[in-house]
py3Dmol code that shows the C-alpha trace and the ligand (Angstrom):
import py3Dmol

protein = """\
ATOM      1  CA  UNK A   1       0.000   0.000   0.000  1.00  0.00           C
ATOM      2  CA  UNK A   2       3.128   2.661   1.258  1.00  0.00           C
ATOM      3  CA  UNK A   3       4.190   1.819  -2.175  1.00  0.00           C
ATOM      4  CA  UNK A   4       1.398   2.208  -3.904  1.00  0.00           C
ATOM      5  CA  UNK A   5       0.643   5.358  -2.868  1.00  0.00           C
ATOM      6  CA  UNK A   6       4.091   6.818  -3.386  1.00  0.00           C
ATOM      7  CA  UNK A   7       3.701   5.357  -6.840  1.00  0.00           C
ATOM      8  CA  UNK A   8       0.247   7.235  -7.503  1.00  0.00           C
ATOM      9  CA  UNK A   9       1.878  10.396  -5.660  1.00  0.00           C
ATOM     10  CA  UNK A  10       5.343  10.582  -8.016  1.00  0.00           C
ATOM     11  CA  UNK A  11       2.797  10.050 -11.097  1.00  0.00           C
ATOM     12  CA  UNK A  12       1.405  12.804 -10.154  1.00  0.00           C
ATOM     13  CA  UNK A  13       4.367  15.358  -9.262  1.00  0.00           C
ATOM     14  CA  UNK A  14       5.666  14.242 -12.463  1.00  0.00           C
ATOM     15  CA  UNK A  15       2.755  15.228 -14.554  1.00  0.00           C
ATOM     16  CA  UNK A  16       2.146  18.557 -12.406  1.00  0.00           C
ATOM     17  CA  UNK A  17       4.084  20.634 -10.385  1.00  0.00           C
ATOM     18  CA  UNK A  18       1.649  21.738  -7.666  1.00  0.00           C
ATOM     19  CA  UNK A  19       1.216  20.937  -3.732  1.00  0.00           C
ATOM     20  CA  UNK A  20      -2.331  21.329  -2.685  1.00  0.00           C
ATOM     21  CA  UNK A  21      -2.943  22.412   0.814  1.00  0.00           C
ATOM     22  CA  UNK A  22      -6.465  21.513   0.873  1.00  0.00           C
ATOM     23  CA  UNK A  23      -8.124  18.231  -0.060  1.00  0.00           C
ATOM     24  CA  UNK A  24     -11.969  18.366  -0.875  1.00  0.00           C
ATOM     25  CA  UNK A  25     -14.228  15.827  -1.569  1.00  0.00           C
ATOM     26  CA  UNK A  26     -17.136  16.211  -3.593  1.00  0.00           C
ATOM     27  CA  UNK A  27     -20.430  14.444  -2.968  1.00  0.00           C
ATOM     28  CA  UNK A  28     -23.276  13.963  -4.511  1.00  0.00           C
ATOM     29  CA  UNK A  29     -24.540  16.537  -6.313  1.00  0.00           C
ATOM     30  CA  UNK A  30     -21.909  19.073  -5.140  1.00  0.00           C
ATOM     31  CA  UNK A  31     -19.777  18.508  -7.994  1.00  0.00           C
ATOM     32  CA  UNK A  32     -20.066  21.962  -9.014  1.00  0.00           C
ATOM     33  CA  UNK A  33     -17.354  23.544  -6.234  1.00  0.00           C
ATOM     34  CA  UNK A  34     -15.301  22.804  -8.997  1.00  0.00           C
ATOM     35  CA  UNK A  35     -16.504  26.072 -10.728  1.00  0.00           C
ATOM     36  CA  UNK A  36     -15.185  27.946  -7.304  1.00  0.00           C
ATOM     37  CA  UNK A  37     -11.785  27.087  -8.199  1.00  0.00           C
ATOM     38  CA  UNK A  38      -9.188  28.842 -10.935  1.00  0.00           C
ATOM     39  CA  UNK A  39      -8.715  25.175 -12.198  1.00  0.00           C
ATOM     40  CA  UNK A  40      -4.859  24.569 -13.094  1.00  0.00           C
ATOM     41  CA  UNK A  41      -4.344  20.406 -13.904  1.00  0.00           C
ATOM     42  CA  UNK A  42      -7.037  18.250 -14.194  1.00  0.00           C
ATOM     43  CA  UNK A  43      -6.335  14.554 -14.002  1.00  0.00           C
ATOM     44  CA  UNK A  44      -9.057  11.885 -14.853  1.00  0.00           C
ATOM     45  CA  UNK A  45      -9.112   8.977 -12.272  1.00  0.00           C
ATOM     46  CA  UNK A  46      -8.713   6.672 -15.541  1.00  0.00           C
ATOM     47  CA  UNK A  47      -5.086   8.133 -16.219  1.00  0.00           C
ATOM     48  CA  UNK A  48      -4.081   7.795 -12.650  1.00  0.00           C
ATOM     49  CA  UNK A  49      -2.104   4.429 -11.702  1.00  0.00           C
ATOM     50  CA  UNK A  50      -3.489   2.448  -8.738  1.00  0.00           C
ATOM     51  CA  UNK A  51      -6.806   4.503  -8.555  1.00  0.00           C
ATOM     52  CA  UNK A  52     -10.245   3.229  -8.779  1.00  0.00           C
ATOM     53  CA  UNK A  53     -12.886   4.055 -11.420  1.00  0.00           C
ATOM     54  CA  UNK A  54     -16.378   6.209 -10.023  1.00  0.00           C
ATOM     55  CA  UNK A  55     -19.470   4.032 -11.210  1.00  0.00           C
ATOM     56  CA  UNK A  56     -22.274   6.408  -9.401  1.00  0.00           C
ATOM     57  CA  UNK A  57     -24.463   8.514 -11.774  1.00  0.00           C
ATOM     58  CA  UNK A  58     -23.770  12.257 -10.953  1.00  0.00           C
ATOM     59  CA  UNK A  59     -20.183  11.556 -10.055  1.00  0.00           C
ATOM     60  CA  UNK A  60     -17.421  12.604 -12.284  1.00  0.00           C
ATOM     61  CA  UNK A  61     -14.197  11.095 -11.337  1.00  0.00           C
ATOM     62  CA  UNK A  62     -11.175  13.708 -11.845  1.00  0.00           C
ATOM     63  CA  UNK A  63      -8.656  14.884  -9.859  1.00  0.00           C
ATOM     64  CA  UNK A  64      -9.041  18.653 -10.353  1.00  0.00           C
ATOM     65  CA  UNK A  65      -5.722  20.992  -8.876  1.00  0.00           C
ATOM     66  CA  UNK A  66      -6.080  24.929  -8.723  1.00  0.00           C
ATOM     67  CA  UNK A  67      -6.323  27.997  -6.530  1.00  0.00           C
ATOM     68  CA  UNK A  68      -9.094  29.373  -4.630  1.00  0.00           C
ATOM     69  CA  UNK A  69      -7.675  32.858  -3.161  1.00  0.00           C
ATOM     70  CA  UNK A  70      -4.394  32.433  -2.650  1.00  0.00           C
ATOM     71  CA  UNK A  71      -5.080  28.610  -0.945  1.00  0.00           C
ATOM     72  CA  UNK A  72      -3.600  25.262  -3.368  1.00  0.00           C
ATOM     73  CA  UNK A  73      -6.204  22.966  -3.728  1.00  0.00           C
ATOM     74  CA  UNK A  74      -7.226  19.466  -4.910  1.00  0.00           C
ATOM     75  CA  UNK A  75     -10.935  18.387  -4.914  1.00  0.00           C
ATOM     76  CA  UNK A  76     -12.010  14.438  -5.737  1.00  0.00           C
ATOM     77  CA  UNK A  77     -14.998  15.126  -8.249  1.00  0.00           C
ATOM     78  CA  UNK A  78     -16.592  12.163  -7.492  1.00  0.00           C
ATOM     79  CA  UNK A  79     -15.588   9.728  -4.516  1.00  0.00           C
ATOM     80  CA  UNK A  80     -15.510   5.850  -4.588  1.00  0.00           C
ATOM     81  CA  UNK A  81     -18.561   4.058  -2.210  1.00  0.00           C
ATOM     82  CA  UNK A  82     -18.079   0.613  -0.359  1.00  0.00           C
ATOM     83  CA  UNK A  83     -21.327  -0.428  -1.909  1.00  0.00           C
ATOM     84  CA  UNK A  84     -19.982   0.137  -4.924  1.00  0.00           C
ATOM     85  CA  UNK A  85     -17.627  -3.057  -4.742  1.00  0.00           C
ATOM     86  CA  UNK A  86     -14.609  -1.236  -3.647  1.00  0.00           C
ATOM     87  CA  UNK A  87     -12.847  -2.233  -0.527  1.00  0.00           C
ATOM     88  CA  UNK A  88     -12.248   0.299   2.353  1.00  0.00           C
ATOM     89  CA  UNK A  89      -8.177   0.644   0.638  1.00  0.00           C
ATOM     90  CA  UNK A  90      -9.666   1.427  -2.317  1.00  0.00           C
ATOM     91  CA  UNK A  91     -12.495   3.505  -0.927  1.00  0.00           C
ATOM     92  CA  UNK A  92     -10.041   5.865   1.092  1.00  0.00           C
ATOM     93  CA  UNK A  93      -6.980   5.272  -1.137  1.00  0.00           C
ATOM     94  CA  UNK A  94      -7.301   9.149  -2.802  1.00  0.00           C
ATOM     95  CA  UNK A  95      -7.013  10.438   0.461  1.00  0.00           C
ATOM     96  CA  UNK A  96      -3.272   8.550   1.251  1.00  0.00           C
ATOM     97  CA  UNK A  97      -2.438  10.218  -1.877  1.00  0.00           C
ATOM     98  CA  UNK A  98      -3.707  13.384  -1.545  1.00  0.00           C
ATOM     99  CA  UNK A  99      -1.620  13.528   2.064  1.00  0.00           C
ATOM    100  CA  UNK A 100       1.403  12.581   0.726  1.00  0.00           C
ATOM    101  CA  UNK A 101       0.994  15.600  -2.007  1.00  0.00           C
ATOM    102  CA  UNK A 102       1.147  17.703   0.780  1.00  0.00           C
ATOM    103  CA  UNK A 103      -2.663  18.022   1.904  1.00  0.00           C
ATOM    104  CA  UNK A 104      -3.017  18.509   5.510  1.00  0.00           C
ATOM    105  CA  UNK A 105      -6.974  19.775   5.943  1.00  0.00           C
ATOM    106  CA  UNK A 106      -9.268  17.634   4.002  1.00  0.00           C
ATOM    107  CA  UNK A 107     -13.109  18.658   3.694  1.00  0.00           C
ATOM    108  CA  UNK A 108     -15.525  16.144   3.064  1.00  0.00           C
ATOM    109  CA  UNK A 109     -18.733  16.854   1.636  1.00  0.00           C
ATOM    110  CA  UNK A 110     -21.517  14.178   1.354  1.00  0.00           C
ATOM    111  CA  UNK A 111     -25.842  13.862   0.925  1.00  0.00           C
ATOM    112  CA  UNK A 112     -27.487  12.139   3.884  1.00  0.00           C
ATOM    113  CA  UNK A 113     -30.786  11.799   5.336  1.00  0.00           C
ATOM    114  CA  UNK A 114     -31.964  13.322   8.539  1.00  0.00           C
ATOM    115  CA  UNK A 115     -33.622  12.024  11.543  1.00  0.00           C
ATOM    116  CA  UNK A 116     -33.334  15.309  13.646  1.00  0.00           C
ATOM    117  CA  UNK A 117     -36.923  17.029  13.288  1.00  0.00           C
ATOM    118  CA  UNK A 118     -34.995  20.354  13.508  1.00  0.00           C
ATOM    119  CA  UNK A 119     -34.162  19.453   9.694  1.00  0.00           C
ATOM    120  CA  UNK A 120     -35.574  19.700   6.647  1.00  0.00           C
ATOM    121  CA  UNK A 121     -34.678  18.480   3.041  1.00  0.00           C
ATOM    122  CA  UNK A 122     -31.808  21.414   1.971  1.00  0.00           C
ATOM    123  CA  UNK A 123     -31.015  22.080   5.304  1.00  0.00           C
ATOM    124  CA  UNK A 124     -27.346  22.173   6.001  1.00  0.00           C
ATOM    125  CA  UNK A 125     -25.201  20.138   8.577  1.00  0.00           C
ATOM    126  CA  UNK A 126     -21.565  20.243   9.972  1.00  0.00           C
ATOM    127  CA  UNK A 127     -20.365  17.354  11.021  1.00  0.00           C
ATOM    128  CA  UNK A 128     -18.830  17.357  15.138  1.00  0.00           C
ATOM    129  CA  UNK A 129     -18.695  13.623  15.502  1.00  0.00           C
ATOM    130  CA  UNK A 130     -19.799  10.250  13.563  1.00  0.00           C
ATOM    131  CA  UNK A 131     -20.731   7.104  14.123  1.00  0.00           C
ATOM    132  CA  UNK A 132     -19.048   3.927  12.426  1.00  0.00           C
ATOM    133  CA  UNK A 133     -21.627   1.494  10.964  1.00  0.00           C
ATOM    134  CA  UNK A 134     -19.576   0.379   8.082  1.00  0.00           C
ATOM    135  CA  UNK A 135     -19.110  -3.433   8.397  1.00  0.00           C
ATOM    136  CA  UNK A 136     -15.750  -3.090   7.005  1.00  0.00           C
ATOM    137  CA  UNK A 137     -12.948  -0.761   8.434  1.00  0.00           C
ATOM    138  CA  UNK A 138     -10.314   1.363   6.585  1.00  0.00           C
ATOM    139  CA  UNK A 139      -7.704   0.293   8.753  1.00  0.00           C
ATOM    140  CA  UNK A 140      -8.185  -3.661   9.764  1.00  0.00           C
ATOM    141  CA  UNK A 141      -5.147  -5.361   9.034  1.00  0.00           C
ATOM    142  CA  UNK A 142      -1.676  -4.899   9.536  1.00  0.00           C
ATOM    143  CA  UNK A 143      -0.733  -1.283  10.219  1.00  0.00           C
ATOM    144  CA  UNK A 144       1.673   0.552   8.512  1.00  0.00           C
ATOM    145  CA  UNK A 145       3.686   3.324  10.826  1.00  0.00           C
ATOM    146  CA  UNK A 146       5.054   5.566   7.959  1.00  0.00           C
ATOM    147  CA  UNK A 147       1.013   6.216   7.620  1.00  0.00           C
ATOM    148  CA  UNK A 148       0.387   6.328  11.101  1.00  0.00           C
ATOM    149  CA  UNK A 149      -0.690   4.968  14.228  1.00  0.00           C
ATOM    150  CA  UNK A 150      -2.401   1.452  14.998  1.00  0.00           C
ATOM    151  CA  UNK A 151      -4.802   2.690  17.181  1.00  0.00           C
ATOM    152  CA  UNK A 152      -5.981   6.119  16.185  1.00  0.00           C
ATOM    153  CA  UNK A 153      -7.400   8.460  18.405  1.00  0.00           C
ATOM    154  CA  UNK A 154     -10.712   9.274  17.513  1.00  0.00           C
ATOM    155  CA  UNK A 155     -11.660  11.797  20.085  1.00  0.00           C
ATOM    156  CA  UNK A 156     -11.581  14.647  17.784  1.00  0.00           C
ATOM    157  CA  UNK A 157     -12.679  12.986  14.520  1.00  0.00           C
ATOM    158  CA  UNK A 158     -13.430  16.989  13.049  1.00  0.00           C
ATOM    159  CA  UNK A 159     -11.380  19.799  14.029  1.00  0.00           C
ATOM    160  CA  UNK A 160     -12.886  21.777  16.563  1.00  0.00           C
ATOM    161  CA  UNK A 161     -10.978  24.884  15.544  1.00  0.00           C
ATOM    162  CA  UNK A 162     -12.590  24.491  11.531  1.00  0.00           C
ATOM    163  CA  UNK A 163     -16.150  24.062  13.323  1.00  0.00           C
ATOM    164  CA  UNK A 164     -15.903  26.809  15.146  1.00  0.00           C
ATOM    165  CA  UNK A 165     -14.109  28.762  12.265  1.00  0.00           C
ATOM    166  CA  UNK A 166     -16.815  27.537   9.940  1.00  0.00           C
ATOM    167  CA  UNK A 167     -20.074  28.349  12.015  1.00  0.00           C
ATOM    168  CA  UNK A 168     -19.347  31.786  12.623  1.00  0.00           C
ATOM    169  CA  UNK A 169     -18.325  32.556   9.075  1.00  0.00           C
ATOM    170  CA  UNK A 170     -21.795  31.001   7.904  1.00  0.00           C
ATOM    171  CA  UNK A 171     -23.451  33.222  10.294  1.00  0.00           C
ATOM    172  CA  UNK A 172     -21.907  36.196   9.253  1.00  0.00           C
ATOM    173  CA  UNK A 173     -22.636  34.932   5.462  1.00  0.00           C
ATOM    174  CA  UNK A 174     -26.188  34.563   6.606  1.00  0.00           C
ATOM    175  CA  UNK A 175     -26.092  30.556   5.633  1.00  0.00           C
ATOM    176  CA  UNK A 176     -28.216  28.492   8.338  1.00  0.00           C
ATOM    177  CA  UNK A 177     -26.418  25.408   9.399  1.00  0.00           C
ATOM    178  CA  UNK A 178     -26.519  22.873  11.815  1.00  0.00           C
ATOM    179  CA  UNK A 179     -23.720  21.070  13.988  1.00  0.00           C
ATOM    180  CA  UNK A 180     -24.706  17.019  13.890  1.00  0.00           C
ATOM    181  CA  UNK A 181     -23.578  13.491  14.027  1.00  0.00           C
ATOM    182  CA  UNK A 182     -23.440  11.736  10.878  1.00  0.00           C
ATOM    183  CA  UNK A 183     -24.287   7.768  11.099  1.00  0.00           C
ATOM    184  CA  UNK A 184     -22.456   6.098   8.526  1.00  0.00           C
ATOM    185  CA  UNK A 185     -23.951   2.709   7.110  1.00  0.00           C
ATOM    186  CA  UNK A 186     -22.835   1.025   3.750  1.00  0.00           C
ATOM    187  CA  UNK A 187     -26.075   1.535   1.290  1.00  0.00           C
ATOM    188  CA  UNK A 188     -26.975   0.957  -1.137  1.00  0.00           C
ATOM    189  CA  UNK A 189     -30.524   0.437   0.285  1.00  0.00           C
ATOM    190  CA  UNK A 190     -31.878   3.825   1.809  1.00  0.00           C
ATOM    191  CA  UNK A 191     -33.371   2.959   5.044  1.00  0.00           C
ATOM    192  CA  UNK A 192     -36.302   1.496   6.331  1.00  0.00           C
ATOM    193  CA  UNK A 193     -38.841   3.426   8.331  1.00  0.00           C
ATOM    194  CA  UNK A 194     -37.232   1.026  11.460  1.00  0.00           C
ATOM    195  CA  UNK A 195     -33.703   1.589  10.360  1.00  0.00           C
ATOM    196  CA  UNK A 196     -34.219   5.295  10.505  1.00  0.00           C
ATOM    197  CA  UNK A 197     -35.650   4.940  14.084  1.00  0.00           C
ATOM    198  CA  UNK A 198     -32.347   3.356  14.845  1.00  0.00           C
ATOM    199  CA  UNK A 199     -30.129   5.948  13.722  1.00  0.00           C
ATOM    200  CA  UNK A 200     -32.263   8.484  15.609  1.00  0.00           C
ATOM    201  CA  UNK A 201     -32.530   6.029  18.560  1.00  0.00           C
ATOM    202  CA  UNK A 202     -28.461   5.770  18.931  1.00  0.00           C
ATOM    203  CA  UNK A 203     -27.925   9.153  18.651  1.00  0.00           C
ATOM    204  CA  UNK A 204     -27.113  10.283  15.246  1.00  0.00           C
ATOM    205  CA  UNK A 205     -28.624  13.460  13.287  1.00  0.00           C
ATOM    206  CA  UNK A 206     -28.290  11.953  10.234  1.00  0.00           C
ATOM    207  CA  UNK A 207     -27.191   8.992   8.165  1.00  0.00           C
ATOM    208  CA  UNK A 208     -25.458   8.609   4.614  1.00  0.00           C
ATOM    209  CA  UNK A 209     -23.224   5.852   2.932  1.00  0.00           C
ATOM    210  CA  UNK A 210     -20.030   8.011   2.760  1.00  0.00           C
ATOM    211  CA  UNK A 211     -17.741  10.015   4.814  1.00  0.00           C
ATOM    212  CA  UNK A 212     -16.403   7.952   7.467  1.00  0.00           C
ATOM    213  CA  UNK A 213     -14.086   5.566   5.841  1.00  0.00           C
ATOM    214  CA  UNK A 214     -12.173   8.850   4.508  1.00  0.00           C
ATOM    215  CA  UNK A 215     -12.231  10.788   7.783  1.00  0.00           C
ATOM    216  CA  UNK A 216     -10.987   7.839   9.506  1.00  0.00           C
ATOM    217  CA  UNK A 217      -8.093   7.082   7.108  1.00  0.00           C
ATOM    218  CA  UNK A 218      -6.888  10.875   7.126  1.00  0.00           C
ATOM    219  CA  UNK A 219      -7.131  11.154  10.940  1.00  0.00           C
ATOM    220  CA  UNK A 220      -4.870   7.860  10.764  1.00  0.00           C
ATOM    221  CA  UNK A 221      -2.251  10.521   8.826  1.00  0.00           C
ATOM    222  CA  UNK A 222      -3.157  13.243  11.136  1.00  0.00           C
ATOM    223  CA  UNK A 223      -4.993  15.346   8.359  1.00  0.00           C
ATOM    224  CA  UNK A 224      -7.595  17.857  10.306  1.00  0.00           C
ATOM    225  CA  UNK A 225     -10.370  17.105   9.220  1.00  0.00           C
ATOM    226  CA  UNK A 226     -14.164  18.950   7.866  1.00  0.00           C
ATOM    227  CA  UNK A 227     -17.291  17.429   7.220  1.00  0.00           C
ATOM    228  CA  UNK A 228     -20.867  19.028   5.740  1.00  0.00           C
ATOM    229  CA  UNK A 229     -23.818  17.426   4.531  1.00  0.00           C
ATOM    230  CA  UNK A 230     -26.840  18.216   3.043  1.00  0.00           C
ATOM    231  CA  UNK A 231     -29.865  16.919   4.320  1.00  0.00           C
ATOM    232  CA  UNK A 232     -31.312  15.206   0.970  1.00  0.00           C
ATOM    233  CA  UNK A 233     -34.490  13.847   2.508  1.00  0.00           C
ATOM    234  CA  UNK A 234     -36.139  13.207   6.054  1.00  0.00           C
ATOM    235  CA  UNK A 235     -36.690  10.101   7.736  1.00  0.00           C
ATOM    236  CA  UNK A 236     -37.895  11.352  10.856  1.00  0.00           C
ATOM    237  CA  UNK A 237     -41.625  10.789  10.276  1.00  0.00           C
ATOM    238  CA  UNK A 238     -43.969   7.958  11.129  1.00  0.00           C
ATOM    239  CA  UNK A 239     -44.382   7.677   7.426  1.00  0.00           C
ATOM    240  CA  UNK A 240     -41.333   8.360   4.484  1.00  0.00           C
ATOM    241  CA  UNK A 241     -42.112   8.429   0.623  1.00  0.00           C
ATOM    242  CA  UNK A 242     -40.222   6.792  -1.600  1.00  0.00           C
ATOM    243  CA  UNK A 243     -36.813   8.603  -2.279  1.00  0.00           C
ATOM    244  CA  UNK A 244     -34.735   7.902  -5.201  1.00  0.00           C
ATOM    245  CA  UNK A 245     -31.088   9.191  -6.086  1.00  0.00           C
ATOM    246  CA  UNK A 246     -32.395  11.562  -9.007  1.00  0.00           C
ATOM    247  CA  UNK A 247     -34.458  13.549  -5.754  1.00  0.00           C
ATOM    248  CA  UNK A 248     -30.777  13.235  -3.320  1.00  0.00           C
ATOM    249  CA  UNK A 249     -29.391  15.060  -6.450  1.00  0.00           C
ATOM    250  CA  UNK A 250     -32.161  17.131  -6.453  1.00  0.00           C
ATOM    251  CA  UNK A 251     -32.081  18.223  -3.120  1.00  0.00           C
ATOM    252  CA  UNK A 252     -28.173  18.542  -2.497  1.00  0.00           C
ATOM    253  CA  UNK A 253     -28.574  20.739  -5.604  1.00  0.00           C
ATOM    254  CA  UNK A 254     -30.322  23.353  -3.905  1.00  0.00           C
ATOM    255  CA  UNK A 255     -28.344  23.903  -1.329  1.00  0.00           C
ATOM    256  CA  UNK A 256     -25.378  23.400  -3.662  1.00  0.00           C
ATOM    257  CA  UNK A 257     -24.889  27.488  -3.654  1.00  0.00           C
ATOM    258  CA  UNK A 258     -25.110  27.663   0.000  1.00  0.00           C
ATOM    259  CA  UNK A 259     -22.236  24.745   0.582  1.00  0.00           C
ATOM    260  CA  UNK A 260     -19.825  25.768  -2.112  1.00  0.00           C
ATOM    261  CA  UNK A 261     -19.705  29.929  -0.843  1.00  0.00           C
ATOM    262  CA  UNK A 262     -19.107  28.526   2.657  1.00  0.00           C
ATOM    263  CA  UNK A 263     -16.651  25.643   1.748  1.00  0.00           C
ATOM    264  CA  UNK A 264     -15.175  28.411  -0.826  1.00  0.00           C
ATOM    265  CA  UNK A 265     -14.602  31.076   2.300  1.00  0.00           C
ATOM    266  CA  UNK A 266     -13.728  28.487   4.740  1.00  0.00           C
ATOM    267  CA  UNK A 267     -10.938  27.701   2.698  1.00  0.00           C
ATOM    268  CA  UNK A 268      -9.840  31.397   1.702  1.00  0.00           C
ATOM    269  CA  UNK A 269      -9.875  32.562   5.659  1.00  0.00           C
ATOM    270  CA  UNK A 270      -9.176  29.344   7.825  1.00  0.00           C
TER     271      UNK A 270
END
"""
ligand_1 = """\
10
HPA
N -29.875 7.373 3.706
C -28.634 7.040 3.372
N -27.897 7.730 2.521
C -28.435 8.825 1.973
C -29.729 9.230 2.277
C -30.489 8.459 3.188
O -31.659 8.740 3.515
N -29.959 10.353 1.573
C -28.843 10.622 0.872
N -27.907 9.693 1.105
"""
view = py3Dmol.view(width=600, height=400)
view.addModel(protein, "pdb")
view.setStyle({"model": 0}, {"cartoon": {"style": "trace"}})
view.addModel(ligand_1, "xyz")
view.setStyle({"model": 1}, {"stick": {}})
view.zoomTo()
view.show()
């Protein structure tokens, strides 16, 4: 894997001569952040050696390096899913190489449903904590020291200091958000009525089929670490209708605006 990476990573500094700062990942329907940035390289996940290919509808899959102010970034347009096939290396390998091109805050962007009645569909949510329902995990097996630890502490999964950073820029951009727990199970079955109950029942604000692997692999490198979701549908009631992924993109659409001006500032002033 140490290999592999460094592999992916010299493949990269040889095709481009840039080292991003800031590592974003795109979900779905928030592909357009892209259009924030003054784009510099862009680098299909096809022509990159040792990365996986994005299946999901609404998911390009590019690398895509350029400036936003004066900060370097790199943003995944499109992000590999464990229900998709992919194991949890695969799944979080982007963000191994991403670190090792010299990204140390990654922000991780996903559509989930919510169980908190404070919520509705297009509402906003930063992410403070999560809770790991994958039944696979990033980093079973044998650990590797250059990456990091083999137990990670997890007590601070999101940076504190970019939550706080973050909230009171979207107040003063006038951009409502909420501060949530993000339950992560592995799709690609939305829930059941029961399911949702659970979620709500253990604790969780919300719950999506993303995220976690990633945050959990870059807080194994020490990366600090955002997350934001948009509330796609609710599953809070006694009754849900029928949601499909054209209505997720739907919804994470419009709050698409909303997301990419605060991800956009966040980045320029943090
Ligand atoms: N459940 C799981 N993942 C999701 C949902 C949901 O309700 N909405 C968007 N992604």
């Amino acid at each position: 894997m140490w290999e592999q990476v460094q592999e992916t990573v010299s493949f990269i500094q040889n095709k481009i001569n840039f080292a991003p700062e800031y590592g974003v990942i795109l979900g779905s329907g928030l592909g357009s952040f892209t259009e924030e940035i003054e784009i510099e390289y862009t680098l299909p996940y096809a022509d990159i050696p040792n990365f996986p290919v994005s299946t999901v509808q609404g998911h390009k899959g590019a690398l895509v390096f350029g400036r936003i102010g004066d900060k370097k970034v790199v943003a995944m347009q499109g992000r590999f899913h464990f229900y998709e096939g992919y194991s949890m290396k695969e799944v979080t390998f982007p963000v191994r190489v991403m670190k090792y091109l010299g990204v140390s805050k990654l922000i991780v962007s996903n559509a989930c449903g919510g169980v908190n009645s404070d919520f509705q569909v297009g509402s906003i949510m930063i992410l403070k904590d999560h809770i790991n329902f994958m039944p696979e995990h990033p980093l079973r097996g044998k650990n590797d020291e250059r990456f990091g630890p083999r137990f990670v502490n997890m007590s601070e999964p999101y940076s504190r200091k970019m939550i706080s950073h973050a909230t009171s820029l979207a107040a003063d951009l006038g951009i409502k958000v909420h501060v949530g727990v993000y339950l992560a199970l592995q799709g690609p079955t939305f829930e059941t009525l029961a399911e949702y109950k659970m979620v709500k029942a253990v604790g969780a604000d919300c719950v999506g089929m993303s995220t976690v692997p990633e945050v959990i692999v870059a807080r194994h490198m020490d990366l600090e670490t955002f997350g934001i979701s948009v509330i796609t549908d609710m599953g809070d009631a006694d009754s849900i209708d029928t949601i499909s992924h054209d209505e997720v993109l739907e919804a994470a659409k419009g709050a698409e605006p909303k997301v990419r001006h605060l991800i956009r500032n966040l980045i320029e002033t943090y």
